[in-house]
PyMOL commands that place a pseudoatom at each C-alpha (Angstrom):
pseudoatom trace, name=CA, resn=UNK, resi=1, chain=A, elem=C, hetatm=0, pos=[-37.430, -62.524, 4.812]
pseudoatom trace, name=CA, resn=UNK, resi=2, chain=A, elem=C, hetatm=0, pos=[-33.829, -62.219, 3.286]
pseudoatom trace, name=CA, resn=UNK, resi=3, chain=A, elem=C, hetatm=0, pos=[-35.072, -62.604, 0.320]
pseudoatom trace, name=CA, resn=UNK, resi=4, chain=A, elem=C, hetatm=0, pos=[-36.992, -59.630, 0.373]
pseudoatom trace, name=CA, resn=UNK, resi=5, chain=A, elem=C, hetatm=0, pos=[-34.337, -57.522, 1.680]
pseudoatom trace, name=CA, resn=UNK, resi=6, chain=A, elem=C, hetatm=0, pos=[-32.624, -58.449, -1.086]
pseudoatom trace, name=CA, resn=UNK, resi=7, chain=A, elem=C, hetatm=0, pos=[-35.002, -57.842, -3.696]
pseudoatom trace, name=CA, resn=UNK, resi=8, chain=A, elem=C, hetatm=0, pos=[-35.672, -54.278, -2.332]
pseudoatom trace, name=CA, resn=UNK, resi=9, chain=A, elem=C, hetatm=0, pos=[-31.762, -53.835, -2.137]
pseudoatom trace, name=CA, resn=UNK, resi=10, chain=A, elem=C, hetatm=0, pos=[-31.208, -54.645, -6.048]
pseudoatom trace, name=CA, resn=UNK, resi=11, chain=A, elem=C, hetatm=0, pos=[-34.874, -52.275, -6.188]
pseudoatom trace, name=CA, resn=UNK, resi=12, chain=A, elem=C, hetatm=0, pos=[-32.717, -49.673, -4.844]
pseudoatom trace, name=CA, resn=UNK, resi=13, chain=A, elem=C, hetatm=0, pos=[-29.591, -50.054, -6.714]
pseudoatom trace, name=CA, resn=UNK, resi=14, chain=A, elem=C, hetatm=0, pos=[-31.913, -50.173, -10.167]
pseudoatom trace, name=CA, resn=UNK, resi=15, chain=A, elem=C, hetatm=0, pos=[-33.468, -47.179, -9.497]
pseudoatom trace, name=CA, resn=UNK, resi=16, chain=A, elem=C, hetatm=0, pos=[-30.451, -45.473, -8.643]
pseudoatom trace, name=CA, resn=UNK, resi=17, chain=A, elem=C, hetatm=0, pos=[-28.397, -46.702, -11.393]
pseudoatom trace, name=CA, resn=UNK, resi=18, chain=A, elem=C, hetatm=0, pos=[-31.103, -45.482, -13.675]
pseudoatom trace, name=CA, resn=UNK, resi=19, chain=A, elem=C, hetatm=0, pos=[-31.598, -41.976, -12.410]
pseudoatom trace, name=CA, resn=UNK, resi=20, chain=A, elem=C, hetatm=0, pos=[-28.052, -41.324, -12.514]
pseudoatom trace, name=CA, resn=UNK, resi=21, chain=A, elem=C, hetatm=0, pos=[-27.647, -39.911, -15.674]
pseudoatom trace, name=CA, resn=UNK, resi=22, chain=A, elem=C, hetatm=0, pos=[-31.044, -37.668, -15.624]
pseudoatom trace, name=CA, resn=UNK, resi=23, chain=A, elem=C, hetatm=0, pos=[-29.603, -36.287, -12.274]
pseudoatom trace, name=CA, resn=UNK, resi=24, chain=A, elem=C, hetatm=0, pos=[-26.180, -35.550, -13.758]
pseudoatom trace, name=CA, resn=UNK, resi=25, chain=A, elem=C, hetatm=0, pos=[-27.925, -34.334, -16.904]
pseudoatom trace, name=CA, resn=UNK, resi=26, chain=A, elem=C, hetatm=0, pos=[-30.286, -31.905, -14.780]
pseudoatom trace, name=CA, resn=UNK, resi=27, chain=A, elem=C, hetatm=0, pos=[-27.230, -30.722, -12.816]
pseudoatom trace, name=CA, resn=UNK, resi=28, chain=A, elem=C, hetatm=0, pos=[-25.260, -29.909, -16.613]
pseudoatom trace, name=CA, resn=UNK, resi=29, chain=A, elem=C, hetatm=0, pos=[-28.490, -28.068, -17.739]
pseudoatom trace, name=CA, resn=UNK, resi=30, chain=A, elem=C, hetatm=0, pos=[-28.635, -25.847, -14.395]
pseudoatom trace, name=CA, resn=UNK, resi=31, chain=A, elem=C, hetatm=0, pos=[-25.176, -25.350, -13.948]
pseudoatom trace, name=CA, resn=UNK, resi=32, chain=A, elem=C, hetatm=0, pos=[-25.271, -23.822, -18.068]
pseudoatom trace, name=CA, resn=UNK, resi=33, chain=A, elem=C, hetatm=0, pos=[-28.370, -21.624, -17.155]
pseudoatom trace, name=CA, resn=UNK, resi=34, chain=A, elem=C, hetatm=0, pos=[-26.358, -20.240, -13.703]
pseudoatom trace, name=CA, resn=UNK, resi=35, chain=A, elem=C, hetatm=0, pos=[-24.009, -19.511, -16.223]
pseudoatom trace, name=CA, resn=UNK, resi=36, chain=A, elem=C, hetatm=0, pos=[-25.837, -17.651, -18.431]
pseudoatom trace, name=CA, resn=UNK, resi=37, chain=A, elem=C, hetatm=0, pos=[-27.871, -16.108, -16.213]
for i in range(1, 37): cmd.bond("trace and resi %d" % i, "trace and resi %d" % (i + 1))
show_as sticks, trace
zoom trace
């Protein structure tokens, strides 16, 4: 049972750790457009 706490914990933290950078990268690209829009 731990263990798959554990495995859908580090699941978590992968994805997360991986989307990251597209988020902040989607944010940069938005934030640009509201400004020059």
């Amino acid at each position: 049972m731990s263990s798959a706490i554990c495995f859908v914990s580090s699941a978590i933290c992968f994805v997360s750790s991986a989307f990251s950078p597209f988020l902040f990268f989607i944010v940069h690209i938005y934030n640009v457009n509201k400004m020059i829009i």
